[in-house]
C-alpha positions as CSV (number, residue, x, y, z in Angstrom):
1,X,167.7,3.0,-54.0
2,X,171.1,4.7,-54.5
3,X,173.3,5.2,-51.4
4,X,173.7,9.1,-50.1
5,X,177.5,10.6,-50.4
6,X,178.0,13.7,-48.3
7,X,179.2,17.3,-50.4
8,X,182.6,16.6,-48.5
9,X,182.6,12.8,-49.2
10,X,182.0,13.5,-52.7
11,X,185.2,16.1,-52.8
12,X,187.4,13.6,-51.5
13,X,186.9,10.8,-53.0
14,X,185.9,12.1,-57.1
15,X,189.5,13.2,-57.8
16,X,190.8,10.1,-56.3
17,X,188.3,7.8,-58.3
18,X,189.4,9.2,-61.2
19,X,192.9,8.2,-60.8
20,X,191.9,5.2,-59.7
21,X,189.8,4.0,-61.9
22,X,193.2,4.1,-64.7
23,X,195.0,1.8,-62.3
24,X,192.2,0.0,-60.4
25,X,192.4,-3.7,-62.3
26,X,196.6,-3.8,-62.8
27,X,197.6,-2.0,-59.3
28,X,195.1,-3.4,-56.6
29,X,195.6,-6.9,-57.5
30,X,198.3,-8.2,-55.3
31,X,199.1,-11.6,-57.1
32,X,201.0,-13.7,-55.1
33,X,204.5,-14.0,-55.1
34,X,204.3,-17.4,-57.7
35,X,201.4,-16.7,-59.9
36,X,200.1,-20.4,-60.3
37,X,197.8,-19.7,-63.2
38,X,198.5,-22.1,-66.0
39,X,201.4,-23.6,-64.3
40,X,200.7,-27.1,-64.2
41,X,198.2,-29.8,-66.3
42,X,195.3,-31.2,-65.0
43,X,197.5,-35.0,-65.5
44,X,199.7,-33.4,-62.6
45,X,197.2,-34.1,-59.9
46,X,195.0,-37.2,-59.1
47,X,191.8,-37.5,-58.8
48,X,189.5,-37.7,-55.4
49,X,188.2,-40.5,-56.8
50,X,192.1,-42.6,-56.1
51,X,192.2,-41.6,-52.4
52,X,188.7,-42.9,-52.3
53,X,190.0,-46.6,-52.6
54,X,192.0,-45.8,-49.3
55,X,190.1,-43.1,-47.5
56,X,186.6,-44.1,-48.3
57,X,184.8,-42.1,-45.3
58,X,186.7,-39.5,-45.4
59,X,185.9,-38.7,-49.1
60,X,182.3,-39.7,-48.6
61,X,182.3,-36.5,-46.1
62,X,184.1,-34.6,-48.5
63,X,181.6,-35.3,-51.2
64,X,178.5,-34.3,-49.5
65,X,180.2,-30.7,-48.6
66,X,180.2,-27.6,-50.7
67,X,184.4,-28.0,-50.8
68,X,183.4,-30.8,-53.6
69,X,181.0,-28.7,-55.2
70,X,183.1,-25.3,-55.6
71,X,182.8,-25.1,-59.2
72,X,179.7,-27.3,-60.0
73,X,177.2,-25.6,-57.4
74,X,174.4,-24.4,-59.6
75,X,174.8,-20.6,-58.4
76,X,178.0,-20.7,-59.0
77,X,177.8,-22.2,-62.2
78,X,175.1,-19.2,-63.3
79,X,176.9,-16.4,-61.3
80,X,180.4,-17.5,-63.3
81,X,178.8,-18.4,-66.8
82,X,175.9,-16.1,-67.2
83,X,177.5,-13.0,-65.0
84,X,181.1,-12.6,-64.1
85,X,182.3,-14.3,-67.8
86,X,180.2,-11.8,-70.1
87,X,180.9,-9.1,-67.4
88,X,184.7,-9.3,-68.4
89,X,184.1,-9.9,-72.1
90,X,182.6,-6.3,-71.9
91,X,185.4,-5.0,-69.6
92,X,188.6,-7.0,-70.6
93,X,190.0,-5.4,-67.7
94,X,188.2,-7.6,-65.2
95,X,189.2,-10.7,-67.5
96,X,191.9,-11.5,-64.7
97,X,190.2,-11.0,-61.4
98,X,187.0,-13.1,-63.2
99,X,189.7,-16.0,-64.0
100,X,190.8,-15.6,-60.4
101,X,187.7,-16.5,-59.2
102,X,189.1,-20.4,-60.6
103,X,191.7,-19.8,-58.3
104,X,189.2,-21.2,-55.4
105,X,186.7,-22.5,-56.9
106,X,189.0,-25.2,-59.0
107,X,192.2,-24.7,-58.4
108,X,193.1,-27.7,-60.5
109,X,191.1,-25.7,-63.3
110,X,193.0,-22.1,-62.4
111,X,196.3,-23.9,-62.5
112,X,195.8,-25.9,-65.7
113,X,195.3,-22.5,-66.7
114,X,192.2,-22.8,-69.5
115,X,190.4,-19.5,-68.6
116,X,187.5,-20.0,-68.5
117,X,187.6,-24.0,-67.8
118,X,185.0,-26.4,-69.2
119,X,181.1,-26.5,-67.6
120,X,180.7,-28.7,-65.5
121,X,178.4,-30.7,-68.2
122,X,181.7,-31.2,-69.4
123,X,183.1,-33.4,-66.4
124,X,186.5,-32.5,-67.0
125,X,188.7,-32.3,-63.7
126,X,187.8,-28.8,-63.4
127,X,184.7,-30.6,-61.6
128,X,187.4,-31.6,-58.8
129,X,186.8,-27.9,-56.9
130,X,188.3,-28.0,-53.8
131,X,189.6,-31.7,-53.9
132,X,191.9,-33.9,-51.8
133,X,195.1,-32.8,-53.6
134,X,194.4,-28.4,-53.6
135,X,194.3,-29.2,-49.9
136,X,196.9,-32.1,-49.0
137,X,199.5,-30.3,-51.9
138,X,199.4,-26.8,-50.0
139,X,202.8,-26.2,-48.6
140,X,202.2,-22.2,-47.5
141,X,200.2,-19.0,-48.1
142,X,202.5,-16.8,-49.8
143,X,200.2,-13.1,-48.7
144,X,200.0,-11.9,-45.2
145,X,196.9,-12.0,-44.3
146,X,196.5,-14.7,-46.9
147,X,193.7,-14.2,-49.8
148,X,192.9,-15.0,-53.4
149,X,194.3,-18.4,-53.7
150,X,197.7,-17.2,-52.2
151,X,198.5,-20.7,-51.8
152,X,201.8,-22.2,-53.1
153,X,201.1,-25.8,-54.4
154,X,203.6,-28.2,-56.0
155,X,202.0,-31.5,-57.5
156,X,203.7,-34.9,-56.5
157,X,203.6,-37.6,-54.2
158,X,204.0,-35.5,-51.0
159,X,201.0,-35.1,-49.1
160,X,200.8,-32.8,-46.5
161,X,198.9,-32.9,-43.2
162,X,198.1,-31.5,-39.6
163,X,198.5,-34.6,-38.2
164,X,202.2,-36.8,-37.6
165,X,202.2,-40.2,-39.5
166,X,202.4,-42.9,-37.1
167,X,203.1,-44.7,-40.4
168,X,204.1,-43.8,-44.1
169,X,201.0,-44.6,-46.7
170,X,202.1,-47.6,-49.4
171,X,200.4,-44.5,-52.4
172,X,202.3,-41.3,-51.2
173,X,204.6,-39.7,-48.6
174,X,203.3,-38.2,-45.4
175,X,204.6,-34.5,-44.2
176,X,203.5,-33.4,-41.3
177,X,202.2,-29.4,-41.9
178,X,201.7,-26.6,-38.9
179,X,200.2,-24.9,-41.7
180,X,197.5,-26.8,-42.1
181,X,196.0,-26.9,-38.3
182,X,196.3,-22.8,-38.7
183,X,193.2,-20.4,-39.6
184,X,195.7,-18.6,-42.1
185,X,195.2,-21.9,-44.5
186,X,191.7,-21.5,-44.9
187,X,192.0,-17.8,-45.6
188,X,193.8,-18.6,-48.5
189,X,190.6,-18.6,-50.3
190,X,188.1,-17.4,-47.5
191,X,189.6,-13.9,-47.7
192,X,189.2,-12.5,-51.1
193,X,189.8,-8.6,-52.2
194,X,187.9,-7.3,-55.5
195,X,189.9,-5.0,-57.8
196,X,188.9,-1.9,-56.3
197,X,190.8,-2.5,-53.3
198,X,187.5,-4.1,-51.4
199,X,187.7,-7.0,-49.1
200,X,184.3,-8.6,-50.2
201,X,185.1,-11.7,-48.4
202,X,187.1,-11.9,-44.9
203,X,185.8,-14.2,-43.1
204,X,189.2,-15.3,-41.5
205,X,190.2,-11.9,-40.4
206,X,186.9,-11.9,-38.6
207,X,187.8,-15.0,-36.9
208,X,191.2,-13.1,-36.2
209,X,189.6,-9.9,-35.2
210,X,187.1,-11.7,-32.7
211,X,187.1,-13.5,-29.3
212,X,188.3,-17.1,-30.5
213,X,191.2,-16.5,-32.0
214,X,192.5,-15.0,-28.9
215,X,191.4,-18.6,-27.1
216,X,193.2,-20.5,-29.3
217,X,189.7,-21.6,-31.0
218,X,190.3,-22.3,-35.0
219,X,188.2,-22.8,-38.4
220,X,188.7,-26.4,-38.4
221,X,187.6,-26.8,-34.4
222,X,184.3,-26.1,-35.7
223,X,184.1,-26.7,-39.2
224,X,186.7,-29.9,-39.1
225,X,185.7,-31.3,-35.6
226,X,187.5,-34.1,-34.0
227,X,186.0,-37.3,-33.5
228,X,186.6,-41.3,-33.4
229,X,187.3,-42.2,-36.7
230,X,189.5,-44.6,-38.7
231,X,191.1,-42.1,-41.9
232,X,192.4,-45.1,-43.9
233,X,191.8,-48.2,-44.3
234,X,194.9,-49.3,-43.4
235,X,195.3,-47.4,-40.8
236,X,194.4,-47.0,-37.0
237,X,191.4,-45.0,-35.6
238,X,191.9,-42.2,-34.1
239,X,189.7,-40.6,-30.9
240,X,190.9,-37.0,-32.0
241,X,191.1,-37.9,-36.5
242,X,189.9,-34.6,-37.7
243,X,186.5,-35.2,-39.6
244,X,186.1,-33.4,-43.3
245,X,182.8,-32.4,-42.7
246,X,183.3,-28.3,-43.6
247,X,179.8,-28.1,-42.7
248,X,179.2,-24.4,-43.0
249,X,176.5,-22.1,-44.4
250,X,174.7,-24.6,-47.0
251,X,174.3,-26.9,-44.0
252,X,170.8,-26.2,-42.6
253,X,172.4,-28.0,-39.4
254,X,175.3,-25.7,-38.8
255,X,173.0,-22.3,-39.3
256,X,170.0,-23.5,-37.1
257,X,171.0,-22.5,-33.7
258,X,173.4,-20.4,-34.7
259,X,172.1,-17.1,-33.1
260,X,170.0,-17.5,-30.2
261,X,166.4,-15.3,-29.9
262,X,164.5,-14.0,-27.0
263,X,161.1,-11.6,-27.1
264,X,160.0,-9.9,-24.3
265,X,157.2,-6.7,-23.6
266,X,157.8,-4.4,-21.4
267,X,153.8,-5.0,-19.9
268,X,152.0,-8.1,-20.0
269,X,148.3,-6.7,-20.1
270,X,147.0,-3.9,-22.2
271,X,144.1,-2.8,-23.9
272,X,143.0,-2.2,-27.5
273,X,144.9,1.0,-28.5
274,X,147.7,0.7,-25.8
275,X,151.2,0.6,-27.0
276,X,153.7,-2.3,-26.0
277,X,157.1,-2.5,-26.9
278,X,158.7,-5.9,-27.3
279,X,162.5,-6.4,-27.2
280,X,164.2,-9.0,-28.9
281,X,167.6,-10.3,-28.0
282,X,169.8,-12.2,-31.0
283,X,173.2,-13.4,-29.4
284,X,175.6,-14.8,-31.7
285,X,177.0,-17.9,-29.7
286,X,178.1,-20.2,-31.8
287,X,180.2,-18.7,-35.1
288,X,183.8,-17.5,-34.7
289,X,183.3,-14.8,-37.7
290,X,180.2,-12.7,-38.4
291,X,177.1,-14.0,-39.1
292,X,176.4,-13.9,-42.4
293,X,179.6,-13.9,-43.7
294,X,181.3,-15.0,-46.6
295,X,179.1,-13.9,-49.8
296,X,177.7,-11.1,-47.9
297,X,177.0,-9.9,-51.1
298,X,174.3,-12.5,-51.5
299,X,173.2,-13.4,-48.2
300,X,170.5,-11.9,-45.6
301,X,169.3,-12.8,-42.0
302,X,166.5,-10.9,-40.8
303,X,164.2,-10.9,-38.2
304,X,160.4,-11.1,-37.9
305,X,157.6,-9.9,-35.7
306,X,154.5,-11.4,-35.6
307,X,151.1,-11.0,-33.2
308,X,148.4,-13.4,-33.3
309,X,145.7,-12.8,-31.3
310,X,143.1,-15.2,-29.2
311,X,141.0,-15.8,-32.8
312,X,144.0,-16.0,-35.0
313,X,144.2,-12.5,-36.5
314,X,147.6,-12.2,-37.3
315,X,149.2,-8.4,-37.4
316,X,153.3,-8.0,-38.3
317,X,154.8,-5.7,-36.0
318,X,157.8,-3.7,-38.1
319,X,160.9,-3.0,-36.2
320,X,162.1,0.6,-34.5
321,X,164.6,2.7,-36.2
322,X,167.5,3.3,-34.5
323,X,169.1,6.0,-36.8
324,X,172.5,5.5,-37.9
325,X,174.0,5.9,-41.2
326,X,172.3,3.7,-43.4
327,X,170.0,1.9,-41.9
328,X,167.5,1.9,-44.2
329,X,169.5,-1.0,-46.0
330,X,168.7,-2.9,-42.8
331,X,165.2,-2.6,-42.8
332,X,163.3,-4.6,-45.7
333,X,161.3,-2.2,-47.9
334,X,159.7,-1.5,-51.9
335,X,163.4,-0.6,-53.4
336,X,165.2,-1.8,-56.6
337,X,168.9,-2.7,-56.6
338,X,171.4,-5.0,-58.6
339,X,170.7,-3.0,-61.8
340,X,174.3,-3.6,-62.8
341,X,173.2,-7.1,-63.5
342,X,172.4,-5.5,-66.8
343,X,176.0,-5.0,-68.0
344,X,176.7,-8.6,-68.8
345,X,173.4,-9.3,-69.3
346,X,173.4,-6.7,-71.7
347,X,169.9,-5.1,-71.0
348,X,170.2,-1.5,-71.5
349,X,168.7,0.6,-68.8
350,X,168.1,-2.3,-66.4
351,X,165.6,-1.6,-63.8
352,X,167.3,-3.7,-61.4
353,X,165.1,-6.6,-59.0
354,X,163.4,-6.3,-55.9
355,X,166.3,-5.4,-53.0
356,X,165.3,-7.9,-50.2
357,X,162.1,-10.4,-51.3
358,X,161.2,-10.3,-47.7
359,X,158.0,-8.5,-46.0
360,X,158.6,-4.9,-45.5
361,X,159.7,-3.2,-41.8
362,X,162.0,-6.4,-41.0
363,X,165.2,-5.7,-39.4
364,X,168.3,-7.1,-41.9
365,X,171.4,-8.3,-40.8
366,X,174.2,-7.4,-43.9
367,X,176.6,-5.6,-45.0
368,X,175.8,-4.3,-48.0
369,X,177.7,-4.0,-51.3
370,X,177.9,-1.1,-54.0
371,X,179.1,-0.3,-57.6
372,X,180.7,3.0,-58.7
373,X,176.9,4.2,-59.4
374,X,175.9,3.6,-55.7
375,X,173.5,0.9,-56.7
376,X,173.5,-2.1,-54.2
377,X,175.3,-5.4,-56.4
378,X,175.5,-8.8,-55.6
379,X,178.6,-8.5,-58.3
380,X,181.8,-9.2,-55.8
381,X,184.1,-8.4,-58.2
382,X,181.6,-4.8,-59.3
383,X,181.8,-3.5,-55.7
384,X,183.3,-0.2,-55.3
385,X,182.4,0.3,-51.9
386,X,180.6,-0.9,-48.7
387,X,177.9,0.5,-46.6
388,X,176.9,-0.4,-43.0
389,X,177.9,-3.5,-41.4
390,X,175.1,-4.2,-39.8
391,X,176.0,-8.8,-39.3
392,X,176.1,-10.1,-35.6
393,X,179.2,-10.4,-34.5
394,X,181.2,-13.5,-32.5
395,X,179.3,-13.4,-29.3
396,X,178.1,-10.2,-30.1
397,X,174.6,-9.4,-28.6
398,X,171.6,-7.0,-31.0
399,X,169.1,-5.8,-29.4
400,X,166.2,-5.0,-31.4
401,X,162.8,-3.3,-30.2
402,X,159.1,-3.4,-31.9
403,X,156.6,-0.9,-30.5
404,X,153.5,-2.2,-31.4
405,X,149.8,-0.3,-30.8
406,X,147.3,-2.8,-30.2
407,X,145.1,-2.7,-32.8
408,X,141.5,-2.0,-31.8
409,X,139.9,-4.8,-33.7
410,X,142.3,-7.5,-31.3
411,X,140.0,-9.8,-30.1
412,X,140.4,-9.9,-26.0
413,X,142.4,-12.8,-24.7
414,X,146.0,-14.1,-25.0
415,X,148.3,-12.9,-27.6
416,X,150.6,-14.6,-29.2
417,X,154.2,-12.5,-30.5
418,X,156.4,-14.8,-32.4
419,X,160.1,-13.3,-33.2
420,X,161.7,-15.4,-36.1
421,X,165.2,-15.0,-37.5
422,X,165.4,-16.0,-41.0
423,X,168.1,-17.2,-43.5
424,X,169.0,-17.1,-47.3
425,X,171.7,-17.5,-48.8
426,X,170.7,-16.0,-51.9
427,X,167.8,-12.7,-52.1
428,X,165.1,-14.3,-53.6
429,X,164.4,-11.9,-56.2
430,X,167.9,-12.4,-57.4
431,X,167.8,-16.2,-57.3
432,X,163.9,-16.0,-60.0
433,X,165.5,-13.5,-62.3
434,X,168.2,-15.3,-62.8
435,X,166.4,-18.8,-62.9
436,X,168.7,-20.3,-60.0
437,X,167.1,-23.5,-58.1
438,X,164.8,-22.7,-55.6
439,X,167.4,-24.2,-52.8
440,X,169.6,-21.5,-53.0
441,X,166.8,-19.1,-51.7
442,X,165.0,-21.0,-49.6
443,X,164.5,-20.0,-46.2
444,X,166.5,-21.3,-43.2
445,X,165.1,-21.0,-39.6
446,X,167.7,-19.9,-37.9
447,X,165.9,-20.0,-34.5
448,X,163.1,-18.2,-33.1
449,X,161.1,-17.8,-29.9
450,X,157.9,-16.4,-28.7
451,X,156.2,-14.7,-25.5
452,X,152.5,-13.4,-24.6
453,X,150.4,-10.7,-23.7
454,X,146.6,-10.8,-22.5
455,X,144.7,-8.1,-24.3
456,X,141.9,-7.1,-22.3
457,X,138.6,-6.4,-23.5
C-alpha cells in the first residue's frame, strides 16, 4: 500500500528531494566531533569475561540482557548480514551509515574499525556488544541531543561510574561520572538519525519530551533499578547499588503490564440485531518514552476484540475509524509493504510481505516508516520519511471504540467481550521470509481485560 502525498506536498518537497538526494549520505550525517571508527584495537579493551572474576553478579545480569547480545542477537545478525551489508554493497553511499550501525551494536568492533566485523560464529571480541568497558570507558557524549554512538571513549585503566568509590579497586581506578546517572548517556546510542535526516530511533528525547523527565525520573530508575546488592566481591553491599538488569523490550516481564486495558458497553442487555458499542481504555503507566519505541520500524502493539457468546461462538469485533491522516496504517488489513527488501536481496520486482500478520480491523499502535517510493520499510537506514505516530504515549490515555451489531445467530445468555493488547517485536511476516527464529515474533500479552453483556432471546 503506498502512502498518499498531497498535489501541494508533492510541489514542495520534489525539487528539494532532488537536491537532497546528491548530498543526503555526506551532509546529514553529523559524525561526532572524534570520529572513533578504527581508532583503537580490539587488545585495547578487556574482556567482560576479567571483571567477571570480581563482579560476578553483576556480569551474570549483564549476560542475560540484550546489552550482551547487541551484535550476536539472531535478528540482528540477519538484518546486518543478509540486509543492511548487501544493501550498501549496492549503494556504496550507505557503506558508512551501515558500518555505523557497529557503532552501538559493538563498539569494541566499530572502533577496531574492521567494517564489517567478524560473525558472531567467529567469536572474535566483536561478540563483546555492549560490554563492561563501552560503558565504564565513556567519559561524555560529544552531540547535543546525543545520537549515533556520539560517545567519546579512551581505553585504559580508568573506569568510570555513577557511584563515588568508598574504596579504589586493586584491577583499575575508580572516577566518579555525573554522566553516567544522566538520560543523555543512554541516548548516545538510543537516539539514532538515518541519512536522510530521519530520527528513526529517539527514545531518549521521548523520555525528555514527556512527564518524567520533568520529575527528575531517569532511564536507569527503571531500567537500572536500585536494590541491595554487593557489586564486588571485595567490596561492601549496597541498599541503593544500581542493578544491570536493562530489562527492556525482549523482557516479557517489563512489557506485561505495561499499558493497562479496560472494556466497557455503553448497555448491558440487548437483543439479536441491536448495536452495542464497547470502549476500550489503554493508559500507558509505566514507560517514560512511547510505547513501542526503539525499532519502531519493526515493532507493533495492537489491540483485539473478541465476543463469545453463552455456547462459545466466537465473533471479532473490528475497531471504529476515527479519521485522521493515515489511519489506515493503524488498522491491520490485506496490504503488502517492505518491497524494498528486494534491493539487497536482489529480487527484481519484489512484491513485498504481508504488512501486519495480525487479523484484519485491529487497531495498531506504530509509527510507521517509508522509503523514497512510499512503501512502508522496516530498513532504518532506507526511511525517507514517517507517517502517523499513532504509539501511546508516557501516561498518555487511547481511547478506542468497537460498535458491534449483535449478530442474529448469538445464542441468548451472557456474552463474553475480551479486549487484548498484543506485542511483537518483529511483524511476523517479516520475521518467516526472512527465516528469523520464531522468538523474535512471538506474541507478548501485554495485558488485557474483559466485560459482559446478556443477549436476550
Amino acid at each position: 500500500m503506498r502512502r498518499r502525498i498531497t498535489p501541494f506536498v508533492q510541489l514542495v518537497i520534489i525539487p528539494a528531494a532532488i537536491m537532497f538526494t546528491l548530498t543526503a549520505f555526506t551532509l546529514m550525517r553529523s559524525f561526532p566531533q572524534e570520529d572513533l571508527k578504527g581508532k583503537y584495537k580490539y587488545k585495547d579493551f578487556e574482556s567482560a569475561l576479567k571483571c567477571r572474576s570480581c563482579h560476578p553478579g553483576i556480569y551474570e545480569q549483564w549476560s542475560q540482557a540484550m546489552m550482551s547480545q547487541a551484535y550476536t542477537h539472531h535478528w540482528d545478525e540477519i538484518e546486518y548480514f543478509d540486509l543492511a551489508v548487501p544493501h550498501a554493497e549496492v549503494n556504496p553511499a550507505l557503506k558508512g551509515p551501515v558500518d555505523g550501525c557497529n557503532g552501538c551494536h559493538t563498539p569494541m568492533g566499530y572502533m577496531e574499525g574492521t567494517m564489517p566485523p567478524p560473525r558472531p560464529s567467529e567469536k572474535s571480541m566483536a561478540n563483546e556488544s555492549v560490554s563492561c568497558e563501552v560503558c565504564h570507558l565513556t567519559q561524555r557524549a560529544q552531540t547535543d541531543p546525543p545520537f549515533n554512538f556520539s560517545y567519546y571513549i579512551v581505553p585504559g585503566q580508568t573506569k568510570y561510574s555513577g557511584r563515588s568509590p568508598e574504596i579504589q579497586s586493586p584491577a583499575h581506578k575508580i572516577v566518579q561520572s555525573d554522566f553516567h546517572r544522566t538520560t543523555e548517556f543512554c541516548g548516545n546510542c538510543h537516539n539514532e538519525q538515518n541519512p536522510y535526516g530521519i530520527w528513526v530511533k529517539s527514545t531518549q528525547m521521548e523520555w525528555k519530551e514527556g512527564p518524567y523527565a520533568a520529575e527528575g525520573v531517569r532511564c536507569q530508575d527503571c531500567h537500572m533499578p536500585k536494590g541491595q546488592y554487593q557489586l564486588a566481591l571485595m567490596g561492601k553491599t549496597y541498599d541503593d547499588a544500581r542493578l544491570h538488569l536493562f530489562h527492556g523490550a525482549h523482557d516479557p516481564g517489563k512489557v506485561r503490564g505495561t499499558i493497562e486495558v479496560r472494556i466497557e458497553p455503553d448497555m448491558r442487555l440487548a437483543e439479536p440485531g441491536e448495536t452495542i458499542v464497547f470502549t476500550v481504555a489503554l493508559f500507558n503507566q509505566k514507560t517514560g518514552h512511547k510505547f513501542p519505541t526503539g525499532s519502531v520500524e519493526d515493532r507493533i502493539a495492537w489491540l483485539d476484540v473478541e465476543a463469545t457468546d453463552a455456547k462459545g461462538n466466537k465473533y471479532h469485533l473490528n475497531v471504529d475509524k476515527k479519521g485522521f491522516e493515515g489511519e489506515e496504517y493503524t488498522i491491520s488489513g490485506d496490504y503488502l509493504a517492505y518491497q524494498d527488501m528486494g534491493i539487497p536481496l536482489k529480487i527484481k520486482d519484489f512484491k513485498g510481505v504481508q504488512r501486519d500478520g495480525i487479523p484484519f480491523g485491529n487497531r495498531i499502535f506504530r509509527m510507521p516508516y517509508f522509503d523514497e517510493q512510499g512503501n512502508m520499510t522496516i530498513m532504518q537506514w532506507n526511511t525517507f520519511s514517517q507517517g502517523v505516530d499513532y504509539r501511546i504515549g508516557p501516561r498518555e490515555t487511547k481511547v478506542e471504540k468497537f460498535t458491534f451489531r449483535i449478530p442474529y445467530e448469538a445464542a441468548p445468555g451472557a456474552m463474553t467481550v475480551h479486549a487484548v493488547l498484543n506485542y511483537q517485536l518483529l511483524v511476523k511476516p517479516v520475521a518467516d521470509y526472512l527465516k528469523v527464529p520464531s522468538d523474535e515474533s512471538a506474541i507478548l500479552m501485554v495485558n488485557d481485560h474483559s466485560t459482559r453483556v446478556e443477549i436476550l432471546p
